[in-house]
Residue, then its C-alpha position, 0 to 999 in steps of 0.5 A: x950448697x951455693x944459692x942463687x939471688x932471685x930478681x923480683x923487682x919487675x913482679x907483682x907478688x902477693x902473700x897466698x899463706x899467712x906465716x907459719x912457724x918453720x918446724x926442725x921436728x914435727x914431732x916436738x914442736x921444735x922451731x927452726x932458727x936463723x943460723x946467724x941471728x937466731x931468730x925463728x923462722x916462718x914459712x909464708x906461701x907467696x904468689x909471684x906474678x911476672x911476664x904473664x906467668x905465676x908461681x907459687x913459692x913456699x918462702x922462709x924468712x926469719x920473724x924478724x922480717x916479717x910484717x905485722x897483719x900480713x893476709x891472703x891477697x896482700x901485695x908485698x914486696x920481697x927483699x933478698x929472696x934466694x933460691x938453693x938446691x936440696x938434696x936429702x935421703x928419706x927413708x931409704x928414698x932419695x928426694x930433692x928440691x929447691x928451697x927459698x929464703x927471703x930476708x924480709x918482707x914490706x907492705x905495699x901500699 
């Protein structure tokens, strides 16, 4: 499915989650990877702000791209955020969403 870059450069966003492993099943414990680098994944909750709205987003990134020491509250800077549509059947259910993907995250002094 195609994903959608997503312009960030006139918000203010800050980490609301600290990273968490990105999990492929719950069950075993196993750890998703990046298909192209093989680096594991972690889930951080981002809170972006911009035009007077804010959203909360779920963001993975590859552990590569993660800085050291990031916190509740802190302001960081986004780098290659996209957004791609999903679409899956769950027990007999239909469900779907959109998930997000950032390359990296930086530390803003």
């Amino acid at each position: 499915m195609p994903s959608f870059k997503i312009d960030v450069s006139t918000a203010v966003v800050f980490v609301a989650t600290t990273p968490e492993p990105k999990l492929v099943n719950k069950k075993t414990g196993e750890r998703a990877v990046d298909r192209e680098t093989d680096a594991p994944l972690s889930t951080v909750g981002l809170l972006v702000s911009d035009e007077g709205d804010g959203n909360l987003y779920q963001v993975t990134i590859p552990e590569t791209g993660l800085p050291e020491g990031l916190t509740p509250g802190m302001p960081v800077s986004v780098i290659g955020l996209k957004a791609r549509d999903w679409e899956n059947t769950f027990n007999g259910e239909k469900r779907h969403g959109i998930a997000f993907r950032a390359a990296a995250l930086t530390t803003v002094a």
